[in-house]
C-alpha positions in Angstrom: 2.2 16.6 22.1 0.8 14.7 18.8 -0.9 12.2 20.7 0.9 9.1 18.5 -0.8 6.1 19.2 1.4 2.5 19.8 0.4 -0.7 20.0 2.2 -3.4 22.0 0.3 -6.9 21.7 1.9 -10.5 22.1 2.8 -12.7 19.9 4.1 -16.7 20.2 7.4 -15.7 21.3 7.2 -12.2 23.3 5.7 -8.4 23.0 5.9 -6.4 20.1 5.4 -2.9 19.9 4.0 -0.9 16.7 5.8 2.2 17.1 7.1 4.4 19.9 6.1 7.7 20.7 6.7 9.5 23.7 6.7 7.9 27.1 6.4 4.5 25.8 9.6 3.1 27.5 9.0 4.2 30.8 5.3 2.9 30.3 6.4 -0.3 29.2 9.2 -0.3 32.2 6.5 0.3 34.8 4.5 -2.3 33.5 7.1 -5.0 33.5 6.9 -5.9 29.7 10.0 -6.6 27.6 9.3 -6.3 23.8 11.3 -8.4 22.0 10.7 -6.2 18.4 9.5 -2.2 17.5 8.3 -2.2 14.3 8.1 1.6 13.0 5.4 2.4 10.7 7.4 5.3 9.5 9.8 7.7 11.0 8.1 10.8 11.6 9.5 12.3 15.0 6.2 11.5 16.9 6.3 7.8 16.2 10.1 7.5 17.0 11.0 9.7 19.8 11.4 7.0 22.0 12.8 4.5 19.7 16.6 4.7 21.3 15.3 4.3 24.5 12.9 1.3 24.2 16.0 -0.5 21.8 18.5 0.5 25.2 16.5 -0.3 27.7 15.1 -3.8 26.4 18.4 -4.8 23.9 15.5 -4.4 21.7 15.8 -4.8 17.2 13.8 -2.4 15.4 12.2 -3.3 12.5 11.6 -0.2 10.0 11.2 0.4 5.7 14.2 2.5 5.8 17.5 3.6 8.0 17.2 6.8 11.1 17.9 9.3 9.3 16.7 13.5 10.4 15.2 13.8 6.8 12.6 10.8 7.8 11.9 12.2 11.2 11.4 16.0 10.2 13.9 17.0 13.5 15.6 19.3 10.9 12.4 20.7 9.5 10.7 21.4 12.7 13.8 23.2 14.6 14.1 25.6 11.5 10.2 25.9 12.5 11.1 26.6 15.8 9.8 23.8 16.9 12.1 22.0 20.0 12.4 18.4 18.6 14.9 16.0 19.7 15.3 12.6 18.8 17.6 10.5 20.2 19.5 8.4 17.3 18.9 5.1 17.2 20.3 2.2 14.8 17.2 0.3 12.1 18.2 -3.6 12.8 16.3 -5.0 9.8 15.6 -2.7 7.1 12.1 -3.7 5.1 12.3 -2.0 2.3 11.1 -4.1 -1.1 10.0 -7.2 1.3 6.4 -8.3 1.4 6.0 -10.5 4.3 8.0 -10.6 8.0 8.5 -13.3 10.5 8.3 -11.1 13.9 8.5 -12.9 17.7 7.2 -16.1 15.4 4.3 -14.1 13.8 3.8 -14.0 10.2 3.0 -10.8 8.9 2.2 -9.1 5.2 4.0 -6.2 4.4 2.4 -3.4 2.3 4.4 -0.2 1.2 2.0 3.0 1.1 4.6 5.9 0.3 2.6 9.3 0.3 2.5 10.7 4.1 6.3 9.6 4.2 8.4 8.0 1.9 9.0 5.2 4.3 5.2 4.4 5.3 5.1 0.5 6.1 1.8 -1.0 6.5 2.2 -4.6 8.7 -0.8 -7.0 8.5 -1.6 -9.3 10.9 -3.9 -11.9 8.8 -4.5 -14.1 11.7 -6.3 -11.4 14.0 -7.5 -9.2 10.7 -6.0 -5.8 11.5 -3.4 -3.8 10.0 -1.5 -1.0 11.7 -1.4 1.4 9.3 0.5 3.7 10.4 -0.3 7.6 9.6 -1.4 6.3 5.9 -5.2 6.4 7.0 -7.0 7.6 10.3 -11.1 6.9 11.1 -13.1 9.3 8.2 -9.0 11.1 6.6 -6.2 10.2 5.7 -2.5 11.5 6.5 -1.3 14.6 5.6 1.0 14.7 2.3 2.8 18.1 2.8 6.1 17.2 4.1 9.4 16.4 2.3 8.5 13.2 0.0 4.5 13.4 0.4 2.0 13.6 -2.3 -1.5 13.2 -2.0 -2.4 11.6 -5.1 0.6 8.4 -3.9 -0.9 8.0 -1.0 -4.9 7.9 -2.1 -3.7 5.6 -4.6 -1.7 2.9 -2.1 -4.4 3.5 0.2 -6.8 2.0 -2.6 -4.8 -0.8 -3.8 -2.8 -2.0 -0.6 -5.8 -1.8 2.1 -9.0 -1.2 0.5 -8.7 -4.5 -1.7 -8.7 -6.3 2.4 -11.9 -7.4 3.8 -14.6 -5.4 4.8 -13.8 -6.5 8.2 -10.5 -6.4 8.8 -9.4 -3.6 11.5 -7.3 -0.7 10.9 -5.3 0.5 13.9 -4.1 4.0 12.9 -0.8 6.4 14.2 -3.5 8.5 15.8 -7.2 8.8 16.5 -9.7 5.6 16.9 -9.5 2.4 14.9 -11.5 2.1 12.2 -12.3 -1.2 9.0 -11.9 -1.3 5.9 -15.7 -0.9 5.5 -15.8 2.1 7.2 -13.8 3.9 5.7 -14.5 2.4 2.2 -18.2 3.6 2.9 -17.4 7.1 4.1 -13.9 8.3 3.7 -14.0 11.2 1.5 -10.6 11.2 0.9 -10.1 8.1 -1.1 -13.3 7.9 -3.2 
């Protein structure tokens, strides 16, 4: 329904998926691929809906800023919206929350906290293939929406500019949804966070 991206790539010792929206553990089933980690760039209902599932189905750790709870994933917002969402609980293995780097499937990776779209938005950089999956913090030409429980506009612009913008020109940005994009790009011609 939100068309959430996820990322799965490999690592030294196994898969690991960035996130896990909707369909994701079947997919991941029928392709024969066992992640050994899900890291969650935030909680939001669309990124996690098939977090219990891919954790079940694979004895799978998640990795995440912050514990499950309904207030992170908007369920109890979006019913009262009339809106049917149902996510199945799941249990955060390794909490991130105040840490700055990870050690993931033996992969190093930087941490960078960018609280404004939710206040559990994890960035995680991967130095040695220069991208970041950045969650909903930043898509290609916006940037994530800051009117839900916890958001504000003026956090996020301001993480956006000091956690990811001060990266290389080059480095890729691999967004919750819509194409990837650089830190160029989006330096260049995102009107949002000029």
């Amino acid at each position: 329904m939100a068309q959430t991206n996820g990322y799965l790539f490999e690592a030294t010792e196994g898969w690991v998926l960035v996130d896990a929206p909707d369909g994701v553990a079947d997919w991941l089933e029928n392709e024969g691929i066992e992640p050994v980690a899900l890291l969650l760039t935030h909680q939001h209902y669309d990124h996690v809906v098939d977090a219990a599932s891919v954790a079940d189905k694979f004895n799978c750790p998640i990795y995440a800023h912050s514990g499950y709870s309904t207030k992170l994933t908007l369920e109890d917002l979006l019913r009262n919206a009339g809106m049917p969402v149902e996510v199945a609980t799941y249990e955060v293995d390794h909490l991130l929350a105040g840490r700055t780097s990870l050690n993931v499937a033996g992969m190093a990776m930087g941490l960078r906290y960018v609280p404004g779209h939710s206040t559990d938005s994890l960035c995680f950089v991967d130095d040695e293939h220069q991208r970041v999956f950045v969650g909903d913090t930043v898509f290609a030409g916006s940037v994530g929406r800051s009117d839900f429980p916890g958001g504000s506009h003026p956090l996020l612009v301001s993480g956006i500019q000091s956690q990811l913008l001060a990266l290389a020109d080059e480095v890729e940005l691999l967004p919750g949804h819509g194409p990837t994009t650089s830190v160029g790009v989006e330096k260049r011609s995102n009107p949002f966070i000029r």
